[in-house]
N, C-alpha and C positions, 0 to 999 in steps of 0.2 A: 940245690941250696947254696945262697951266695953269703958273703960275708953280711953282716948291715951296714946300711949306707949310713954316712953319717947326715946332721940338719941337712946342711946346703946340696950336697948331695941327693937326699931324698924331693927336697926342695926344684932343683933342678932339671926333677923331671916332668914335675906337677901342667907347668905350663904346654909340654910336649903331648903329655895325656890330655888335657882339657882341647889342644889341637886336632889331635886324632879324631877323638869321642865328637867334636865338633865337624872334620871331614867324613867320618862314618856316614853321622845322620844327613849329613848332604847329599852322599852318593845314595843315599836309600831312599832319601825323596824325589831324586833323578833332574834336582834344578840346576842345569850345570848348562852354561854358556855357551860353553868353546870346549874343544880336544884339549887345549894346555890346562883348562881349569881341572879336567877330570884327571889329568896325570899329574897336577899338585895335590889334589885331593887325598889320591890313593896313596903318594906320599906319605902323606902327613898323617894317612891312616894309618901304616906301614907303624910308620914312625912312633906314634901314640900305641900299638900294640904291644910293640919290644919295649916301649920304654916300662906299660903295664907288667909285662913279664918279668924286667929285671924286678921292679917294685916285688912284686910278688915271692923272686925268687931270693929275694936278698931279708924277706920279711918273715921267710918260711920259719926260719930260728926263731923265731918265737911261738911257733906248737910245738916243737921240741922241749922250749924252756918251760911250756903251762902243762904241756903232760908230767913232765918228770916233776915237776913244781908239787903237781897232785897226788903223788908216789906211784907212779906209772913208771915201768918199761916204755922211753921210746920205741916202737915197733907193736904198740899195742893195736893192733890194725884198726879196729873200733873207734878207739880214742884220735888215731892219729888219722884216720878220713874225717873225722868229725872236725877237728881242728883247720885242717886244707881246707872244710866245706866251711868253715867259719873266714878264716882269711880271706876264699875267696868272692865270700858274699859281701864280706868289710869291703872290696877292691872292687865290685860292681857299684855299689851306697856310698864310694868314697867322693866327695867333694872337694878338687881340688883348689877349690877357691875360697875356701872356708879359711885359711890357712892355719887349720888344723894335720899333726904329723900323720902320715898312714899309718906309720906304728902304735900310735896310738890309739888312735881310733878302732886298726886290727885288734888289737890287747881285746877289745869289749866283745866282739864278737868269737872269736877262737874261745875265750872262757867260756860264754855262754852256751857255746856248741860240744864243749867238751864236758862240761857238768852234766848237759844233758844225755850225753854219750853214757859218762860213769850211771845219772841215772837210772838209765835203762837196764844197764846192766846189773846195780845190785838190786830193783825192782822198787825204788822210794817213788812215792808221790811227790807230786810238785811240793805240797808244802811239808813233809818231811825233808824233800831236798834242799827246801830254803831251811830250814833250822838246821838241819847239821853243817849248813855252810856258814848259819850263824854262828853255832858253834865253835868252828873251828877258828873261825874268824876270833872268836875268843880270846882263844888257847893262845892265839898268834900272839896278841895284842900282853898277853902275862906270861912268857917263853918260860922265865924263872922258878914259877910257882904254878901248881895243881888250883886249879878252878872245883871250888864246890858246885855241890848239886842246889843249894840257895841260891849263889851268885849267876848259875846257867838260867837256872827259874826267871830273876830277875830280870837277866840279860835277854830272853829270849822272847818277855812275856807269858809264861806258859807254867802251868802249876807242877810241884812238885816232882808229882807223879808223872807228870809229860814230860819233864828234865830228865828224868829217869831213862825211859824211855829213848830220848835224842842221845844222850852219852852211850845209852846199848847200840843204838841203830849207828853213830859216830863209829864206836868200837871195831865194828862186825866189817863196817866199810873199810876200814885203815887193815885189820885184819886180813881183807880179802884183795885187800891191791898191794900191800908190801910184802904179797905171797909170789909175786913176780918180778920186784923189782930189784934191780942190780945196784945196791949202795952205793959202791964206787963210780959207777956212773951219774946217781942223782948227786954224791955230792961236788960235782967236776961242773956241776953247773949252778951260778950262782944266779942266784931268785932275783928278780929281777923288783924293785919296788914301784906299788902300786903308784906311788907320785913321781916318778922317773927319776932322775938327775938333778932333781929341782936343791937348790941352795939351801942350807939349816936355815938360814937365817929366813927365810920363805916360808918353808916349812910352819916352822915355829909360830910364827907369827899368824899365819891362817888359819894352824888349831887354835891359839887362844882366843883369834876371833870368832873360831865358826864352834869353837867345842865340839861337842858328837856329831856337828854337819859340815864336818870339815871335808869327811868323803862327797857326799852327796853335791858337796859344794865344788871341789876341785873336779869330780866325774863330769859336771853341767858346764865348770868353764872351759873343759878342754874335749866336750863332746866325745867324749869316750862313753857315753849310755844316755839315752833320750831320757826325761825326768819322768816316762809312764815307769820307763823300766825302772828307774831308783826311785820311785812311789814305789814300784810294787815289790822290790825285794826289802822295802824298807816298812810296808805292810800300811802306808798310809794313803790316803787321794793324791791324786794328783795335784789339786786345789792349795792341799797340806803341804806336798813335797815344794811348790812353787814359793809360798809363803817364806820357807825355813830357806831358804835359796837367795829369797830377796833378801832376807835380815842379814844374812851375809854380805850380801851384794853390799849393803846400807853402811853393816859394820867395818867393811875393808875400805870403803870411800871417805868414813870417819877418821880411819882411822891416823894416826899420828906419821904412821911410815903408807899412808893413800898414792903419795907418787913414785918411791921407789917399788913400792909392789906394782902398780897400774906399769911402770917403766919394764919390767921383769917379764910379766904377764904378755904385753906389748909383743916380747920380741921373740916369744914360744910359738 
């Protein structure tokens, strides 16, 4: 595990990888000219590997920060193969031409594989796993203040009795993973925000545009989750999820600060 790189840095290596991965599939096709073409080749394969590796290895701090994020022990072997198997499927899927960050992009997948890690292990269904992450997502959201069982109802779509229900199943989960975890280690590490580094003044401005699809909005512009996946943890069509995406799209183009945001946006 290496430090994180920082932009330019990570940046840096994007074109050496898109090299490599481009001499790979040349030497596997066997269209190769001359002896000097096959020893640039393997080169620049060479070279596109290690630079993969450092990517990887410098990227690794982030299953550390989503495990412990989730009230895990780092060292939960479960959680924390789960996580590596997430980063390194981000690092297979990664496109470095998109000029989207791998950190970013990793963040989507390492969650995805470590929720499903936890869910395996306290035994939820998919869509109990989606509401208690509704849930929690909540709690986040009111740090201050206890959430009723009304407010959960509302929040989750889900009658009374089912809110009931998710707050137990909630409970039992939090129970059963802060039965391992070392405080003073989770609090040594600080959470890292879902919209990264991004400026208040950004911020700010693209929840009052997008209001409750401010996530959904910001996940799609920085390709950190395809819009099936935030359709479906958002429990609508796709058709739906596209729609609330464009009005956004529409609303930030309108809007009064359209070229310092487009300018901001631009250079992420």
């Amino acid at each position: 595990m290496l430090a994180p790189l920082d932009v330019e840095e990570e940046r840096d290596l994007y074109p050496v990888i898109q090299r490599g991965r481009d001499a790979a599939a040349a030497l596997v096709s066997g269209d190769l000219d001359e002896t000097g073409n096959r020893r640039l080749l393997l080169r620049q394969r060479q070279e596109g590997q290690e630079a993969e590796s450092l990517l990887l290895r410098a990227t690794c701090g982030l299953v550390r920060t989503r495990v412990l994020e989730r009230g895990y022990r780092f060292g939960n072997e479960e959680l924390e193969a789960a996580g590596v198997e997430g980063l390194v499927n981000a690092l297979r899927r990664f496109d470095p031409n998109r000029g989207t960050r791998f950190s970013t992009y990793a963040n989507y997948w390492i969650m995805k594989l470590v929720n499903q890690a936890i869910q395996q292990q306290v035994g939820l269904s998919d869509t109990e796993m989606r509401l208690v992450l509704k849930l929690q997502k909540l709690e986040r959201s009111s740090p201050t203040k206890k959430v009723t069982k009304r407010e959960v109802a509302l929040a989750l779509g889900v009658s009374p009795a089912r809110a009931t229900e998710v707050i137990q199943m909630n409970h039992e989960l939090v129970s059963r993973r802060f039965e391992s975890t070392d405080f003073s280690e989770l609090a040594a590490v600080a959470t890292a925000p879902d919209v990264g580094d991004a400026p208040t003044w950004v911020i700010d401005e693209l929840r009052r545009l997008c209001g409750d699809d401010f996530d959904s909005f910001w996940q799609f512009t920085f390709r950190t989750m395809p819009v099936e996946e935030i359709a479906k943890m958002k429990g609508i069509s796709r058709q739906g999820m596209s729609k609330r995406i464009e009005r956004c799209r529409r609303a930030v183009r309108e809007s009064p600060e359209a070229t310092r945001l487009q300018s901001w946006l631009d250079r992420q």
